[in-house]
N, C-alpha and C positions, 0 to 999 in steps of 0.2 A: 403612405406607409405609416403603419404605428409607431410613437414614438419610443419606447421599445426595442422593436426591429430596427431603428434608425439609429438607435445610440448604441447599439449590438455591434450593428457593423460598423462605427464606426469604430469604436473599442477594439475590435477583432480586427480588425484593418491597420491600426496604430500599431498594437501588440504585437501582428505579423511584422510590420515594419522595423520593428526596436523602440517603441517608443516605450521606457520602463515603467512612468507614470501611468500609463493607460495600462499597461501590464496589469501594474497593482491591481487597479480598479478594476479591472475585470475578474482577477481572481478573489477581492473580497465579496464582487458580485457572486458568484461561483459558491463562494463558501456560506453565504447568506440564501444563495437558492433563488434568485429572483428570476425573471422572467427573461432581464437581460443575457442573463449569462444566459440561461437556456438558449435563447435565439443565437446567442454569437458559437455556444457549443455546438452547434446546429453547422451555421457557417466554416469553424475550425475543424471539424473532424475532417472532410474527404483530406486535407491537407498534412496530416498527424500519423503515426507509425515508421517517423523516421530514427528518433530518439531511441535512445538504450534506457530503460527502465530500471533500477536497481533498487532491490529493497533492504534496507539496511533494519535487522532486529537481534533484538537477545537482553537481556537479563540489563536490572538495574545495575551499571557499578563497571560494566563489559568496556568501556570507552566508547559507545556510537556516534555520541557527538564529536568526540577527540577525533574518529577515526576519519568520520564525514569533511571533518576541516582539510585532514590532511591528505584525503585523497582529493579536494579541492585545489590543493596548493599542486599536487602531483601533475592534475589534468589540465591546469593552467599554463605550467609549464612546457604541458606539450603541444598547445597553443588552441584547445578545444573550450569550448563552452561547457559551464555545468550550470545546473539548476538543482535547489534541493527543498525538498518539501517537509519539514520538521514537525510532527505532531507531539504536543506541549500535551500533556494530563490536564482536563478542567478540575476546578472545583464545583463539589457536590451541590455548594449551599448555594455559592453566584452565579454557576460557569463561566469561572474569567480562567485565566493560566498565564504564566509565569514566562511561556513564550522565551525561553533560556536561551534557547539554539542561537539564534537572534543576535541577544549579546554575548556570545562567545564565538560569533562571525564576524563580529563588523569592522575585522582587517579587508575582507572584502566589499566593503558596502560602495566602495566607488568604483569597482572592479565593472564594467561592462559585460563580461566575459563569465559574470557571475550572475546569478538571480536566487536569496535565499528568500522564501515564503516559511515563516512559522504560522500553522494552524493549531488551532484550541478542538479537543478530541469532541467535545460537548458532551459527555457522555456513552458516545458510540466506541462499543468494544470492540476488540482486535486488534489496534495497537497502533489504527489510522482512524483521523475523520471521515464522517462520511463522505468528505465532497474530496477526498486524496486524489481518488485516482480523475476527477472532474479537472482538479487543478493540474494533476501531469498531462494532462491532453491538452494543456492550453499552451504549458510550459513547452510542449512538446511542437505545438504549433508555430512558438513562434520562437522555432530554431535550435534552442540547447540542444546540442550532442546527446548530455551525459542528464540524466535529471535522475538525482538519489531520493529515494523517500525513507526518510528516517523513521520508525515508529515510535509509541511514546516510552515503550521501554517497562512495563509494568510484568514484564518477565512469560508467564505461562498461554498468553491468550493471545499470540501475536501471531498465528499463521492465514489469518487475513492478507497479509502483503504478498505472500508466495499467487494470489491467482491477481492483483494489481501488478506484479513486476515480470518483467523481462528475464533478470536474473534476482535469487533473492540469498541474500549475504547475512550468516546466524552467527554474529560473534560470542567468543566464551573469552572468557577469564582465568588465570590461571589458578588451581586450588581453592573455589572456589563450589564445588558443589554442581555447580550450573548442568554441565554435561548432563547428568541423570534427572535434575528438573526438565532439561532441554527433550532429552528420550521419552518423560514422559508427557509432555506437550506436543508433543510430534514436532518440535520445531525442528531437528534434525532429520529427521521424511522431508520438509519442503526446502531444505536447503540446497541449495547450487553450490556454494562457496560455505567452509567452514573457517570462520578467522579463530586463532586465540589469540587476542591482543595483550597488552600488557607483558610481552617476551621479554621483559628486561627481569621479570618478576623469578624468582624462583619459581621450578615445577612446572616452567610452561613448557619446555620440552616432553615432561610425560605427560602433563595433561593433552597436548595434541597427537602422541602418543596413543593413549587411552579411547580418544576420539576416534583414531583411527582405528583402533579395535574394535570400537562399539558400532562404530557404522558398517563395518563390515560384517558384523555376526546378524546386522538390522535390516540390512536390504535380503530380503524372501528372494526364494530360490527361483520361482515363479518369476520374479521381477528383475531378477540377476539372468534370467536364461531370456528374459524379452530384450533383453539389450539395455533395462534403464525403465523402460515403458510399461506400465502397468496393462498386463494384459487384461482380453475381454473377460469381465465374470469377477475379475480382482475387487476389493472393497476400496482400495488407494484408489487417491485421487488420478486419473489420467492425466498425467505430468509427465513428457519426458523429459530425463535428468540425468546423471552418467550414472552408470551402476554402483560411484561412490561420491559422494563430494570433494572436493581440494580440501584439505587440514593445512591451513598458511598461519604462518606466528608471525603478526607483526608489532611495532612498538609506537602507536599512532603520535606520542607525546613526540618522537625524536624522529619520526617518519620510517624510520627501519621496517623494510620489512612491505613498504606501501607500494613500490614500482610494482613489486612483482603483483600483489592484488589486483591494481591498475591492470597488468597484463593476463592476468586471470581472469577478470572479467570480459576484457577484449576476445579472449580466445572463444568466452562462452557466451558470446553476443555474436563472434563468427560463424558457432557449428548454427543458432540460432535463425540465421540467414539462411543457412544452407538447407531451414527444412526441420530442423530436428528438432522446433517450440511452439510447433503449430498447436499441439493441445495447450501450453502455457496461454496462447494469445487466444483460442479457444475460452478457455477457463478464463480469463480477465471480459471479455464478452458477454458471457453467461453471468457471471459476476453484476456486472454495469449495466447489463439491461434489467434482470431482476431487481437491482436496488433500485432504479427507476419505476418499475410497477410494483414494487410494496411501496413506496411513496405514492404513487397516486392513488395506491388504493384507499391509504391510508386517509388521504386528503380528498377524497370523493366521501368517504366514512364519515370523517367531521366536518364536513360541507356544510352548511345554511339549510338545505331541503333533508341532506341521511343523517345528519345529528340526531335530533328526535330519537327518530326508528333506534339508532345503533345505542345510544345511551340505555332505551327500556330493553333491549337484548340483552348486555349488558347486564342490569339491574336482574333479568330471569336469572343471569349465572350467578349473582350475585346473593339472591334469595334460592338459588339450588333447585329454581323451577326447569330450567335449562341447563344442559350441559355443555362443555365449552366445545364441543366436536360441532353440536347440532347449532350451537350460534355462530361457528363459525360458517357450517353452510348455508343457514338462513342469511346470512349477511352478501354471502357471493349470489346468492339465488336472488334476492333483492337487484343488485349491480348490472344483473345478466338478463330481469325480467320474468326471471323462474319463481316470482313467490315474494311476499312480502319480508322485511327483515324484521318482524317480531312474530 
């Protein structure tokens, strides 16, 4: 056996087991893309889809991380495992990150019953790294109930996490504007759960008020008379979801307000079960196998032997002898055998 393949599974063997250290190391494997994680991702999946997925997004300023802690302390108490996966904003010039989640977690750092992973976004937009939903399959593997995926919170670009989660969780803030950013980013289209947190604030009663207006003039008649499900022919994503989302205020600093989300999310991990997220787990699929073949293609393209070729394609667009349609098919034509890639 390659070594490799042999330090995969053992990685993947540990991890299944509890062992946290090997945990780690296999999710830093994972987020580095190496060959390891691949084989042990390999070995973990038939074992994975037992975990409740939740995606945690919304506007700088909302409390995500407040909120993440303290529905940590909630689901602890009810004697369950969480895992959470925190994506920190890189920097443009180094790609390092700040990795915050981190240290405003580590009342749980001895907790067994907990595993928090902060990752660096590297640049990959939507509000997750690329390798997020990589690391909740592992997380997922080896055991946690509950595994939250935080995203990095940069407000308008974050409905990536709705086809990575199970359930995905759009917090607002009170008087703050957000709502109508939120409408037009569609963050409110991929929500399940709508939180406004910060309820101790003034105006959060009407802003979840508001919300609750806006969502319901937002869901199409079309989509309201399918039950929820975007029927055949719709331009919405195939997601079913309830015909409105929950509007909950809670107060993540003091936990008010947190059971009932807690039980919110449980109810909508139940009808989940029952059948009614088969497109959501559909859509996370589709998702994770495409990011998987734009990576390989990408890295067959800057290989040793298609470098050359792809660079002078390239260079045609670049002198406007080529157009980017037709270098784009020269380059697939090349991969398939159909024709050289210049």
């Amino acid at each position: 056996m390659n070594p490799a393949g042999s330090r995969a599974e053992d990685l993947a063997d540990a991890a299944v087991a509890g062992d946290r250290r090997a945990l780690a190391r296999l999710l830093t494997a994972v987020e580095n893309r190496t060959p390891t994680a691949e084989a042990a991702l390999r070995r973990l999946y038939p074992a994975t889809g037992r975990a409740h997925l939740v995606g945690i997004t919304g506007a700088p300023g909302a409390g995500k991380s407040t909120l993440v802690a303290a529905l940590i302390a909630e689901v602890r108490a009810a004697g369950r495992a969480v895992a959470v996966v925190a994506v920190d904003p890189s920097s443009p010039i180094t790609g390092g990150a700040l990795l915050g989640d981190r240290v405003r977690m580590q009342a749980y750092a001895s907790d067994d019953g907990v595993f928090i992973r902060s990752m660096a976004s590297r640049g990959h937009a939507g509000g997750l790294a690329a390798t997020s939903t990589s690391a909740a399959t592992v997380l997922d593997a080896a055991g946690f109930d509950l595994v939250l995926l935080e995203t990095v919170g940069t407000g308008q670009s974050e409905v990536e996490v709705a086809a990575a989660a199970d359930t995905t969780v759009v917090l607002e803030a009170p008087e703050m504007g957000d709502e109508v950013q939120a409408i037009k980013a569609g963050l409110l289209e991929v929500a399940d759960i709508v939180v406004v947190n910060k309820g101790d604030r003034p105006g959060a009663q009407r802003t979840a008020a508001q919300l609750r207006a806006m969502l319901t003039s937002t869901v199409s008649p079309r989509v309201a008379a399918a039950g929820g499900a975007s029927p055949a022919g719709d331009d919405r994503a195939a997601r079913p979801r309830p015909k409105r989302p929950e509007v909950l205020i809670t107060t993540a600093s003091t936990g008010e307000g947190v059971p009932a989300l807690l039980a919110a999310l449980d109810r909508h991990r139940s009808a989940g079960r029952e059948g009614l997220a088969d497109g959501a787990r559909l859509a996370r699929a589709e998702a994770q196998v495409w990011a998987i073949v734009s990576e390989r293609l990408r890295d067959r393209f800057h290989g040793t032997t298609a470098a050359p070729a792809t660079e002078e394609t390239l260079r045609a667009v670049v002198e406007h002898r080529l157009d980017p349609y037709t270098a784009a098919d020269q380059l697939l034509a090349s991969l398939t055998g159909g024709g050289p890639a210049n």
